[in-house]
N, CA, C and O atoms as a GROMACS GRO file, in nm:
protein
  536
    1UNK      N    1   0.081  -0.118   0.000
    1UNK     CA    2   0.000   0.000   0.000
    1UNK      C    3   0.086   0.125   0.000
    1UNK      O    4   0.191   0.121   0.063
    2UNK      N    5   0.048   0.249  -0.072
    2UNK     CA    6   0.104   0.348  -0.077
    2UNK      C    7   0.048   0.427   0.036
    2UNK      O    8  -0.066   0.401   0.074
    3UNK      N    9   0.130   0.540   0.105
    3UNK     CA   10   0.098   0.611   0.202
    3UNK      C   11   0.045   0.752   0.130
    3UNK      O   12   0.083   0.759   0.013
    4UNK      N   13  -0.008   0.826   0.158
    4UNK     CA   14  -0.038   0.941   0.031
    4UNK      C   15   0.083   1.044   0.140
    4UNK      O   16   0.122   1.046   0.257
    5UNK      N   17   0.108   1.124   0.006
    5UNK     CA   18   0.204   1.222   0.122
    5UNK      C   19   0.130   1.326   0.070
    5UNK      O   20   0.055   1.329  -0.028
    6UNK      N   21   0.176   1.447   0.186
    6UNK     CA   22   0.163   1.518   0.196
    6UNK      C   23   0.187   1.664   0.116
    6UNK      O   24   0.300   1.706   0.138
    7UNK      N   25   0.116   1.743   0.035
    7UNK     CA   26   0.202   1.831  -0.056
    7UNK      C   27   0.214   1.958   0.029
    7UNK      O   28   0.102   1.961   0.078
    8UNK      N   29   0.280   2.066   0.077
    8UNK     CA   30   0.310   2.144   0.129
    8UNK      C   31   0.234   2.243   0.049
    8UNK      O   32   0.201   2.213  -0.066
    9UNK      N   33   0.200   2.370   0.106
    9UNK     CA   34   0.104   2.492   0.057
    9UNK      C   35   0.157   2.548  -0.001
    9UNK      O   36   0.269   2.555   0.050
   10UNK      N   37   0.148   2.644  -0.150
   10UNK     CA   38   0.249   2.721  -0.215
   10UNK      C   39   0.309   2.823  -0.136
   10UNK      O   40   0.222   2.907  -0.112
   11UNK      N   41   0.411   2.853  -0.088
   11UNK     CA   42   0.454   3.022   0.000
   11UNK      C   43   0.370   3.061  -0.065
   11UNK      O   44   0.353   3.033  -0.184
   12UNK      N   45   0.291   3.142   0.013
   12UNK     CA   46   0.247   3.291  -0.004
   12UNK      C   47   0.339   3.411  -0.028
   12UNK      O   48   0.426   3.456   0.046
   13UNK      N   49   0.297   3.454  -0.155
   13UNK     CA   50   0.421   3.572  -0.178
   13UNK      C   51   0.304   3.676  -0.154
   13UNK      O   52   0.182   3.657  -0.165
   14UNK      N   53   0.370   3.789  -0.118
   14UNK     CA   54   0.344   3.906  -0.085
   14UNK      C   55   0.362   4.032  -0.180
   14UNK      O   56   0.476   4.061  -0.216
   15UNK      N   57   0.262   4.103  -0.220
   15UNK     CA   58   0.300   4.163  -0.351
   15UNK      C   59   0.324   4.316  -0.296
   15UNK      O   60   0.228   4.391  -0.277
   16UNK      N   61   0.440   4.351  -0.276
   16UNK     CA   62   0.458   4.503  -0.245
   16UNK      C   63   0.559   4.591  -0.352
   16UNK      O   64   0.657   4.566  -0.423
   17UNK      N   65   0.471   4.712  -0.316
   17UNK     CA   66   0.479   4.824  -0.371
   17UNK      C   67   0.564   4.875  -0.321
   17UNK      O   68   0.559   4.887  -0.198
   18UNK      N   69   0.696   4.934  -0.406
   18UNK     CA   70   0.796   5.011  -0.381
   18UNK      C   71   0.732   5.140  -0.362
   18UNK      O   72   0.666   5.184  -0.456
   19UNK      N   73   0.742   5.208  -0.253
   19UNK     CA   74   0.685   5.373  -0.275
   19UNK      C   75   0.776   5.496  -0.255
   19UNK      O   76   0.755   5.616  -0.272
   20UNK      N   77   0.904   5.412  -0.206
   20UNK     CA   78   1.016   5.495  -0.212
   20UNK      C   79   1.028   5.606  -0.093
   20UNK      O   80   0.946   5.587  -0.003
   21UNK      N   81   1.090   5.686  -0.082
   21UNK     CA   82   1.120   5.799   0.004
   21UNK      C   83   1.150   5.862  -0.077
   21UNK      O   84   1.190   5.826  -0.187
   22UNK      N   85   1.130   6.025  -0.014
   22UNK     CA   86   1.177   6.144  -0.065
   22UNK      C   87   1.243   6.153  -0.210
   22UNK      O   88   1.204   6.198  -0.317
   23UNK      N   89   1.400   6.070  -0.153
   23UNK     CA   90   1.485   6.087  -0.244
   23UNK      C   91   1.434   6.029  -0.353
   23UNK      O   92   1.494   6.085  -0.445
   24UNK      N   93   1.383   5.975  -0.385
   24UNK     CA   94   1.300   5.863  -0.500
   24UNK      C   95   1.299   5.957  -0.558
   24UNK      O   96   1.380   6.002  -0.639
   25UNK      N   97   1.156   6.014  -0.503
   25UNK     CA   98   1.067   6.126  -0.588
   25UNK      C   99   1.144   6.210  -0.632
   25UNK      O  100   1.149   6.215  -0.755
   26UNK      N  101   1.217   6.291  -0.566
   26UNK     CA  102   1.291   6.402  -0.612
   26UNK      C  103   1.356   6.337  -0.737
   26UNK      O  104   1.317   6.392  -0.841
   27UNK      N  105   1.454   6.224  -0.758
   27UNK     CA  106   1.497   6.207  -0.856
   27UNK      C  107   1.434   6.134  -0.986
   27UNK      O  108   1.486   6.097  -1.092
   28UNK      N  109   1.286   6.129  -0.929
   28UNK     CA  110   1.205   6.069  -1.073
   28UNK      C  111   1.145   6.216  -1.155
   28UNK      O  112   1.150   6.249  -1.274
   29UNK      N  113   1.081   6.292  -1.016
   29UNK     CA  114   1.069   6.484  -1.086
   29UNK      C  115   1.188   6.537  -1.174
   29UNK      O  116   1.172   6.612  -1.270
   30UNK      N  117   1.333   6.478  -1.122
   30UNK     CA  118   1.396   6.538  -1.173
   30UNK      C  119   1.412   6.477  -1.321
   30UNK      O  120   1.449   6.544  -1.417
   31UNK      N  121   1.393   6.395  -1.324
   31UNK     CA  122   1.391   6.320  -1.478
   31UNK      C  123   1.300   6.413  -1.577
   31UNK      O  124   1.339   6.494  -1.660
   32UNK      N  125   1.173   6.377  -1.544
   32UNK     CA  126   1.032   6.428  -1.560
   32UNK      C  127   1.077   6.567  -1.598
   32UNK      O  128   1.157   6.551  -1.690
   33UNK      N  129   1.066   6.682  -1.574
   33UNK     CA  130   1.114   6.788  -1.568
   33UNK      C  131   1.268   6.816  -1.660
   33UNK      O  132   1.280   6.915  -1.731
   34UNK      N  133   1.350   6.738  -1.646
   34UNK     CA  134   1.477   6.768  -1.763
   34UNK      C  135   1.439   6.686  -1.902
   34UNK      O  136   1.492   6.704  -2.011
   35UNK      N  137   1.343   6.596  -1.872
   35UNK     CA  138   1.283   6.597  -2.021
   35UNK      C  139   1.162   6.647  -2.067
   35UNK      O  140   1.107   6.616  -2.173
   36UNK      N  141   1.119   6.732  -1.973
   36UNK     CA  142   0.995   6.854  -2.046
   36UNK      C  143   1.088   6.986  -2.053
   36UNK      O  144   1.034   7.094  -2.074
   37UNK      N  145   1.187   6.979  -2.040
   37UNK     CA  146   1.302   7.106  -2.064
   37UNK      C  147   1.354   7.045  -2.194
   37UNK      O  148   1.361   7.130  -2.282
   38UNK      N  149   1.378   6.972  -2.216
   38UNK     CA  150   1.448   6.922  -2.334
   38UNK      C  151   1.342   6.958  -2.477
   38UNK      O  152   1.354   7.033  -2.574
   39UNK      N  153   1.220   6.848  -2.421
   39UNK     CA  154   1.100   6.879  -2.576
   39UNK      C  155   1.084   6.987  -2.576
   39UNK      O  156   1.074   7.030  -2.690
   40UNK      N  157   1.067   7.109  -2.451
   40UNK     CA  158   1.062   7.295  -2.499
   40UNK      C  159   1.164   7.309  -2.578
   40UNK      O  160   1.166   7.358  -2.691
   41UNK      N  161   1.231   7.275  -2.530
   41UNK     CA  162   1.402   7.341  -2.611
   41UNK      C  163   1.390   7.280  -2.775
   41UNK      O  164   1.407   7.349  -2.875
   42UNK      N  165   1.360   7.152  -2.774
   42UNK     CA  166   1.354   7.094  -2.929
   42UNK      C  167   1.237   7.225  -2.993
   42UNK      O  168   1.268   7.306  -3.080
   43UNK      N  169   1.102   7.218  -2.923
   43UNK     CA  170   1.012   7.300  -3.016
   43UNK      C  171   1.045   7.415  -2.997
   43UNK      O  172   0.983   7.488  -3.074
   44UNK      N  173   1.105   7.463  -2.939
   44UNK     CA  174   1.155   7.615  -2.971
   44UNK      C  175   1.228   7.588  -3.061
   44UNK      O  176   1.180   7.640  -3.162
   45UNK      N  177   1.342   7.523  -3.092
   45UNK     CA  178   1.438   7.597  -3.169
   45UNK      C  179   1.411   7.523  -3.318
   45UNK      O  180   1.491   7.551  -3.408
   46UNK      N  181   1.290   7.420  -3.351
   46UNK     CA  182   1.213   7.415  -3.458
   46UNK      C  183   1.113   7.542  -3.506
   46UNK      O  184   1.101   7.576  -3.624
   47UNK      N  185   1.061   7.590  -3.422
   47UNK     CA  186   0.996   7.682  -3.441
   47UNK      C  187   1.025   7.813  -3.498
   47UNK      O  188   0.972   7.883  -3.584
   48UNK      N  189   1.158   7.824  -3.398
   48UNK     CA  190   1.228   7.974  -3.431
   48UNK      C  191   1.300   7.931  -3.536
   48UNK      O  192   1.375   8.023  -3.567
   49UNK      N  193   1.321   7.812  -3.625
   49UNK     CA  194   1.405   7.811  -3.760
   49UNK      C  195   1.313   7.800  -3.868
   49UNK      O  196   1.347   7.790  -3.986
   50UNK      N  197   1.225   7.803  -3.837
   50UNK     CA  198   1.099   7.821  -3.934
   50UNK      C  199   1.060   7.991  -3.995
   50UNK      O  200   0.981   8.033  -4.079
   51UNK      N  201   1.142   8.045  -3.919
   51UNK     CA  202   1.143   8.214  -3.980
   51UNK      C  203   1.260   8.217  -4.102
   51UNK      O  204   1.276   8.288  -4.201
   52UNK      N  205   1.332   8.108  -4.044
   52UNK     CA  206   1.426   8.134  -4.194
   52UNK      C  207   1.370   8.058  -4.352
   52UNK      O  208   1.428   8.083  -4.458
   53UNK      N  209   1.264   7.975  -4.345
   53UNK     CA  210   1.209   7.942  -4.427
   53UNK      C  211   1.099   8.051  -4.490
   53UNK      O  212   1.096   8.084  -4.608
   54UNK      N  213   1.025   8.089  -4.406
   54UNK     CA  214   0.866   8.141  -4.415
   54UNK      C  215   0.837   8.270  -4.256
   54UNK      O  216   0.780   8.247  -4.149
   55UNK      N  217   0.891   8.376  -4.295
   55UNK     CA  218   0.822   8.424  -4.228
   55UNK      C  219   0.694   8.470  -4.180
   55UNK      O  220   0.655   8.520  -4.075
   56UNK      N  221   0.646   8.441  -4.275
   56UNK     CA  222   0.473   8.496  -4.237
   56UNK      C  223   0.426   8.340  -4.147
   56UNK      O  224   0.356   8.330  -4.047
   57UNK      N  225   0.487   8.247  -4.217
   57UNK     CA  226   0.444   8.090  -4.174
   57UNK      C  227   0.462   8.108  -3.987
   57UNK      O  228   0.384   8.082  -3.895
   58UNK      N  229   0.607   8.165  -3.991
   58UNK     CA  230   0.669   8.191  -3.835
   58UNK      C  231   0.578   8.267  -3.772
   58UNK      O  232   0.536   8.218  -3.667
   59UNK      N  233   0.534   8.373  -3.804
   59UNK     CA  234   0.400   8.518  -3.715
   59UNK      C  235   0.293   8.385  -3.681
   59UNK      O  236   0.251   8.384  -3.565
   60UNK      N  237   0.251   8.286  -3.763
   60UNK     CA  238   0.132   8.242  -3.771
   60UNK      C  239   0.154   8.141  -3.624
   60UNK      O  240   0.062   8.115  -3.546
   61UNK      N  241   0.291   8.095  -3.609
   61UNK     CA  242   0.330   7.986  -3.547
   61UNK      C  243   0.346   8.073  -3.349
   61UNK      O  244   0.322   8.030  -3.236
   62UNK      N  245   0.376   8.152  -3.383
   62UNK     CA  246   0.380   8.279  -3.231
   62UNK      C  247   0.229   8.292  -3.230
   62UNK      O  248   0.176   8.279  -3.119
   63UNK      N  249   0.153   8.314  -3.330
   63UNK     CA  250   0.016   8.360  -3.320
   63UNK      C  251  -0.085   8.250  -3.207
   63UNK      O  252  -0.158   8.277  -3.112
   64UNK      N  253  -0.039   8.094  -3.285
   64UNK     CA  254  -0.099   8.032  -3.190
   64UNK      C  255  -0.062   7.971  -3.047
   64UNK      O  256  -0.110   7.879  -2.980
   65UNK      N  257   0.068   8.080  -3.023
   65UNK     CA  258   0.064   8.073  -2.894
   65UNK      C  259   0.011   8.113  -2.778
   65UNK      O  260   0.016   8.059  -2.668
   66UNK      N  261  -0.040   8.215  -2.812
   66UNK     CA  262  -0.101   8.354  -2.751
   66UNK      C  263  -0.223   8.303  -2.717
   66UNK      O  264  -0.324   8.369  -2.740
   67UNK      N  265  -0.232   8.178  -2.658
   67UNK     CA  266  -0.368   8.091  -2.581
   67UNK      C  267  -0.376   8.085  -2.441
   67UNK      O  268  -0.264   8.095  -2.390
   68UNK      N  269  -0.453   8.075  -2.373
   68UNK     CA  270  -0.412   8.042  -2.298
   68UNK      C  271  -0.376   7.913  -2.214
   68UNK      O  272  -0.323   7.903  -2.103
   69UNK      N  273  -0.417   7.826  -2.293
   69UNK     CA  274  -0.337   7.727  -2.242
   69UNK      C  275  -0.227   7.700  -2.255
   69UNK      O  276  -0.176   7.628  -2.170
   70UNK      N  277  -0.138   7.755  -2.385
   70UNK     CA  278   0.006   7.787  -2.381
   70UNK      C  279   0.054   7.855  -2.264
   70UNK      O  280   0.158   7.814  -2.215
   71UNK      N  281  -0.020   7.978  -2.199
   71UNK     CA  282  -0.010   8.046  -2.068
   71UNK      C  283   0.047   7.949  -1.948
   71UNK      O  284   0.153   7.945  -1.886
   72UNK      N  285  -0.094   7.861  -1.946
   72UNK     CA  286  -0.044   7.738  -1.887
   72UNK      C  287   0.050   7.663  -1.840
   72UNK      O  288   0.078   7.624  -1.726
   73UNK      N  289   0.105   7.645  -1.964
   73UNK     CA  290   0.224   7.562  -1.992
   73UNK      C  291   0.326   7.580  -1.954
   73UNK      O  292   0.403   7.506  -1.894
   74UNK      N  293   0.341   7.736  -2.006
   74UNK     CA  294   0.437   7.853  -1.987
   74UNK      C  295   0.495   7.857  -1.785
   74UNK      O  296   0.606   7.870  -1.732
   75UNK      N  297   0.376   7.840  -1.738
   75UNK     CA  298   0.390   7.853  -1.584
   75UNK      C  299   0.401   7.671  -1.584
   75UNK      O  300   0.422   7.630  -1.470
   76UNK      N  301   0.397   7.621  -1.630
   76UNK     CA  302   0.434   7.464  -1.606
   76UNK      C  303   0.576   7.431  -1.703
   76UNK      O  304   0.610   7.314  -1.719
   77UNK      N  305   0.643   7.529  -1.757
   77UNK     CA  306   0.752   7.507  -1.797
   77UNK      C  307   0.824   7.594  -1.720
   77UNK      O  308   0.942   7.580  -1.750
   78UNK      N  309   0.808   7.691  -1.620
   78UNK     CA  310   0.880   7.758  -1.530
   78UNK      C  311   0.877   7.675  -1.415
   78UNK      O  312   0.984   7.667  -1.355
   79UNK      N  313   0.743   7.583  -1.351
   79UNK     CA  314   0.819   7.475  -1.265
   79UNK      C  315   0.913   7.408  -1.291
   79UNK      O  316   1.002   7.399  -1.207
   80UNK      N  317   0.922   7.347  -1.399
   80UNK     CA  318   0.999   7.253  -1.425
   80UNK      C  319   1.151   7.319  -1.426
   80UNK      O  320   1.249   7.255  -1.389
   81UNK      N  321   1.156   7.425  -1.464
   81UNK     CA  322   1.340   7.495  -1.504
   81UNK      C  323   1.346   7.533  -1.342
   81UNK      O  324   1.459   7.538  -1.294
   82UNK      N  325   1.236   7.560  -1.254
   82UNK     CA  326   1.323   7.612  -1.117
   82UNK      C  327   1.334   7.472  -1.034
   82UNK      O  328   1.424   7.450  -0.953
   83UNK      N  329   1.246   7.394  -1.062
   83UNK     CA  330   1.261   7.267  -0.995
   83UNK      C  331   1.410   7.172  -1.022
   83UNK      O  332   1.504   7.134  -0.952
   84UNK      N  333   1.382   7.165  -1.124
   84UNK     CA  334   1.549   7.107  -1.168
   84UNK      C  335   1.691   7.152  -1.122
   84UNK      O  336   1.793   7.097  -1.081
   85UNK      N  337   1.649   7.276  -1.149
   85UNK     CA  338   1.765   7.367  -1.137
   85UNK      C  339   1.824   7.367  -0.970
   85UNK      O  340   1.923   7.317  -0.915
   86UNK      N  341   1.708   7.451  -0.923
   86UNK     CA  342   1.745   7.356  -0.719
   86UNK      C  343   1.777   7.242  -0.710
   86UNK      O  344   1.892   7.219  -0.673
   87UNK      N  345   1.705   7.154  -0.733
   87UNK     CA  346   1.727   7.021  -0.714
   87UNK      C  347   1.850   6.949  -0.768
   87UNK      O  348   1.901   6.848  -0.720
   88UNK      N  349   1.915   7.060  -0.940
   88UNK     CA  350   2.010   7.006  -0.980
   88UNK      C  351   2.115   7.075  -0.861
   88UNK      O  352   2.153   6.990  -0.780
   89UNK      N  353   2.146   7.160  -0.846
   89UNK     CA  354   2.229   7.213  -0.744
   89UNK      C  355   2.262   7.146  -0.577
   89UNK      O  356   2.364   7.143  -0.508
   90UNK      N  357   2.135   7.104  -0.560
   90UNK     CA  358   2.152   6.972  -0.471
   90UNK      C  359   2.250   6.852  -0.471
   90UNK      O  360   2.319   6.797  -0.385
   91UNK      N  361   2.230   6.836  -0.600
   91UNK     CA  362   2.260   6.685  -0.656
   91UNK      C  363   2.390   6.716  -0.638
   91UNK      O  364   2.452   6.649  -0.556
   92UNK      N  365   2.472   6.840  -0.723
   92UNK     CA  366   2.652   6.878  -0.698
   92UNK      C  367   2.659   6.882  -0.615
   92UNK      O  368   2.764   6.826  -0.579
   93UNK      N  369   2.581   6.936  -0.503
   93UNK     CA  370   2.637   6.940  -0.332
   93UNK      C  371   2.686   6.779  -0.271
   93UNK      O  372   2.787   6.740  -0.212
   94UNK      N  373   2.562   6.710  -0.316
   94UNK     CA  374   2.593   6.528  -0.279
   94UNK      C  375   2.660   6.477  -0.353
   94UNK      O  376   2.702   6.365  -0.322
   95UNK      N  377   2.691   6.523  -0.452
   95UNK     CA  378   2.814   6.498  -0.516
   95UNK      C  379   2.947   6.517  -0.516
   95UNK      O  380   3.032   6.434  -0.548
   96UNK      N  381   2.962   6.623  -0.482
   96UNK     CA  382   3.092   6.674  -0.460
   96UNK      C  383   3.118   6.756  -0.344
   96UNK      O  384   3.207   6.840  -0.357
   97UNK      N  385   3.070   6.749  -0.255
   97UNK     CA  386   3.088   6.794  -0.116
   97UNK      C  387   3.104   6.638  -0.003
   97UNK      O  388   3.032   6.539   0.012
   98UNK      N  389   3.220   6.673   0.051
   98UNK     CA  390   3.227   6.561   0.166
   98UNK      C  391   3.119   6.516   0.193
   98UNK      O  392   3.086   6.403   0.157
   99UNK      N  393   3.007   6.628   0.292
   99UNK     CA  394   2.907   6.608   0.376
   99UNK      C  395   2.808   6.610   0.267
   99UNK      O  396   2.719   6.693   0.288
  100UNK      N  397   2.802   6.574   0.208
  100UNK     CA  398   2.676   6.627   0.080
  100UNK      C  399   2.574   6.474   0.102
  100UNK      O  400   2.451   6.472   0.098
  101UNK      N  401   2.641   6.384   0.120
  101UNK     CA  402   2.555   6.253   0.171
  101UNK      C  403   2.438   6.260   0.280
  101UNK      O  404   2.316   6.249   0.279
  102UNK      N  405   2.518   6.280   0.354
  102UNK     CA  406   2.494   6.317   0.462
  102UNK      C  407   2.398   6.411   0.527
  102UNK      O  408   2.365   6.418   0.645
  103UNK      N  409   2.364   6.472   0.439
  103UNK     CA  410   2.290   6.612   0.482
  103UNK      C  411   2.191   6.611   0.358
  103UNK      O  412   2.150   6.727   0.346
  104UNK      N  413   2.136   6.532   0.262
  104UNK     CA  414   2.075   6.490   0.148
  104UNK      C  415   1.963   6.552   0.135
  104UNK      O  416   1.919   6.632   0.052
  105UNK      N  417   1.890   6.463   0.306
  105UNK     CA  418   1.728   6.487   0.330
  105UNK      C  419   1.754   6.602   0.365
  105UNK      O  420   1.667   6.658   0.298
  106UNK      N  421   1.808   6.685   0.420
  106UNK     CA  422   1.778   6.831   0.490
  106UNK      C  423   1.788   6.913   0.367
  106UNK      O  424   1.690   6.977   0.328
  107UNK      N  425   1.928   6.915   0.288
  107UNK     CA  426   1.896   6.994   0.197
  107UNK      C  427   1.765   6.944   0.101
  107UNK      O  428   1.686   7.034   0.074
  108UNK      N  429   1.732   6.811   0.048
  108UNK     CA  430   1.578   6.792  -0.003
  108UNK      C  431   1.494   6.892   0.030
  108UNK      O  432   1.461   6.977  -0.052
  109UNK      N  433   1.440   6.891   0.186
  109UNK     CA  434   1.332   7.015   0.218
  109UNK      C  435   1.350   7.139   0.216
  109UNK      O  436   1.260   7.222   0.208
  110UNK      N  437   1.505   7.168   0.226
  110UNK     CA  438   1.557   7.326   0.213
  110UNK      C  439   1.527   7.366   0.102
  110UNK      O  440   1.480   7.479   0.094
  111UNK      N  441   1.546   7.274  -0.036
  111UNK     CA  442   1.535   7.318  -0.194
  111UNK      C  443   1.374   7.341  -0.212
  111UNK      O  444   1.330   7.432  -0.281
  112UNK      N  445   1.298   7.253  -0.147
  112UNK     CA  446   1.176   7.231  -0.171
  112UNK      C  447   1.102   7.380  -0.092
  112UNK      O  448   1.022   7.456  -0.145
  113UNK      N  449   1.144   7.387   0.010
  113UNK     CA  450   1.119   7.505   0.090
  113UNK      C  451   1.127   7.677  -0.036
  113UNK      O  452   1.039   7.750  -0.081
  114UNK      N  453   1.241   7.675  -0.047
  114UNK     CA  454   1.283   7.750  -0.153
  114UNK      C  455   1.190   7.776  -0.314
  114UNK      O  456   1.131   7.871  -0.366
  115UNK      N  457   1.216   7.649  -0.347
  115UNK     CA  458   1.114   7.628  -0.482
  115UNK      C  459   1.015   7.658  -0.467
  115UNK      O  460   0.959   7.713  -0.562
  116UNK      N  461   0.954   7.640  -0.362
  116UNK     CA  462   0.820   7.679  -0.346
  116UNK      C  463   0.764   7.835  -0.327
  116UNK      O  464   0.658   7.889  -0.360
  117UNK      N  465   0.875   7.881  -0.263
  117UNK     CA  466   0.838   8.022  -0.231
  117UNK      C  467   0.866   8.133  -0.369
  117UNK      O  468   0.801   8.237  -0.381
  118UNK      N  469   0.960   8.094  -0.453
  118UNK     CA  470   0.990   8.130  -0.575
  118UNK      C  471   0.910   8.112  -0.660
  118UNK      O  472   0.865   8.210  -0.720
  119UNK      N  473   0.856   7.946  -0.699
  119UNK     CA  474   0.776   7.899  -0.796
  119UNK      C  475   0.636   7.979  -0.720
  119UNK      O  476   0.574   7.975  -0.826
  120UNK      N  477   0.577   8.020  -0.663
  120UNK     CA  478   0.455   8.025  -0.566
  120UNK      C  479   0.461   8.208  -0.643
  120UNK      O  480   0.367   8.251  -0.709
  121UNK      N  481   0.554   8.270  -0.622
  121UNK     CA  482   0.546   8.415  -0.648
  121UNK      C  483   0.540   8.441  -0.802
  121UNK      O  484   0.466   8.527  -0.851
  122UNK      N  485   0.641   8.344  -0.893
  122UNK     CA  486   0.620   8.354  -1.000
  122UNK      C  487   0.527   8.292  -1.061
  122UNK      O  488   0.496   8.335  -1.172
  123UNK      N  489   0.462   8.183  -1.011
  123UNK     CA  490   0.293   8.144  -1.067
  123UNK      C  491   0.252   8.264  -1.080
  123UNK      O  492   0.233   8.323  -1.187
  124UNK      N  493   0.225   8.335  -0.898
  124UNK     CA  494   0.131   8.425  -0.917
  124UNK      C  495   0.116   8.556  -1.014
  124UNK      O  496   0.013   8.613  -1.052
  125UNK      N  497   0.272   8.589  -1.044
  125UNK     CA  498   0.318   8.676  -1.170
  125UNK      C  499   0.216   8.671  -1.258
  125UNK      O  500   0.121   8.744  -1.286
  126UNK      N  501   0.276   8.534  -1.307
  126UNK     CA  502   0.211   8.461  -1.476
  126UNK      C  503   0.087   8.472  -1.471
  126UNK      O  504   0.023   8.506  -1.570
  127UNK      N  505   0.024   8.441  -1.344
  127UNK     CA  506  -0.129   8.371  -1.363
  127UNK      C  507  -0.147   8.523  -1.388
  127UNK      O  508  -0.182   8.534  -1.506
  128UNK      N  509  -0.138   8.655  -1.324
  128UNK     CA  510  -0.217   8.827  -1.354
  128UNK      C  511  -0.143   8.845  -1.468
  128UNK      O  512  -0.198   8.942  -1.521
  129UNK      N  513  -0.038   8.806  -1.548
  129UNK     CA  514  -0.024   8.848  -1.684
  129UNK      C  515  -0.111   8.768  -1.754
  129UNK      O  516  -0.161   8.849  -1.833
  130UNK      N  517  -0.160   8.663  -1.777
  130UNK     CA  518  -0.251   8.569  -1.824
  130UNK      C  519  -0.373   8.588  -1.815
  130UNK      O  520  -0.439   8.540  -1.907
  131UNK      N  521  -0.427   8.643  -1.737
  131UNK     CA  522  -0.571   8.681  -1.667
  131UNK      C  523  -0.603   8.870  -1.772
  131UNK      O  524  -0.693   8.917  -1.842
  132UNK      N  525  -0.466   8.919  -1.722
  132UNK     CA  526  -0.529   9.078  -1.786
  132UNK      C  527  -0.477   9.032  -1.939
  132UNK      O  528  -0.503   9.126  -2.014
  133UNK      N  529  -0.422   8.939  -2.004
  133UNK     CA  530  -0.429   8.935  -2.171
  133UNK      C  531  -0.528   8.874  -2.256
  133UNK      O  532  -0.537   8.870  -2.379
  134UNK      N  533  -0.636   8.802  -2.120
  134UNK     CA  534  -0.739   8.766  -2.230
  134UNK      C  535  -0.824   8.903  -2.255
  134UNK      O  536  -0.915   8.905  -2.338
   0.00000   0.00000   0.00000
């Protein structure tokens, strides 16, 4: 006679979510952000070489900027250049400063502290130039 054996239960795996800390984020924004700096920079300087072809074509191409959801943008392409830009300045400090490890998270909230009070004044700029040009 055979004995039946026993089959053991599959492990239970556990399905978790990386959610990262701080530093994560900061360096996935910073991605995010140096490549919405990059595609401005490509369509600008397509745009602005389009006057050497066709200028009237070029007036037409400024014309449909003057939207406001380009406005928009405009204040969402100024987050992105002050965000980077702190944050890139961070990054040389942990880079090339002894203590720059070390002091990572503090400067994180110092930049963020900063960005905010900058990005926060110059929204509010944009948004009353945007508001009195419609």
């Amino acid at each position: 006679m055979s004995t039946p054996t026993e089959v053991a239960p599959a492990p239970v795996r556990k399905i978790s979510l990386y959610r990262g800390d701080p530093g994560m984020w900061s360096w996935v924004l910073h991605r995010i952000t140096g490549v919405t700096i990059f595609f401005f920079l490509f369509v600008h300087v397509l745009d602005t070489a389009v006057i050497r072809i066709d200028p009237n074509k070029y007036s037409e191409i400024i014309e449909t900027y003057k939207t406001p959801i380009i406005g928009l943008m405009e204040i969402a392409l100024v987050f992105c250049v002050l965000y980077h830009a702190f944050n890139g300045l961070r990054i040389i400090l942990v880079d090339f400063w002894s203590k720059g490890p070390r002091y990572q998270r503090q400067m994180l909230w110092t930049i963020l502290a900063i960005f905010a009070v900058v990005f926060g004044a110059a929204a509010i700029r944009l948004l009353q130039i945007l508001i009195h040009s419609l």
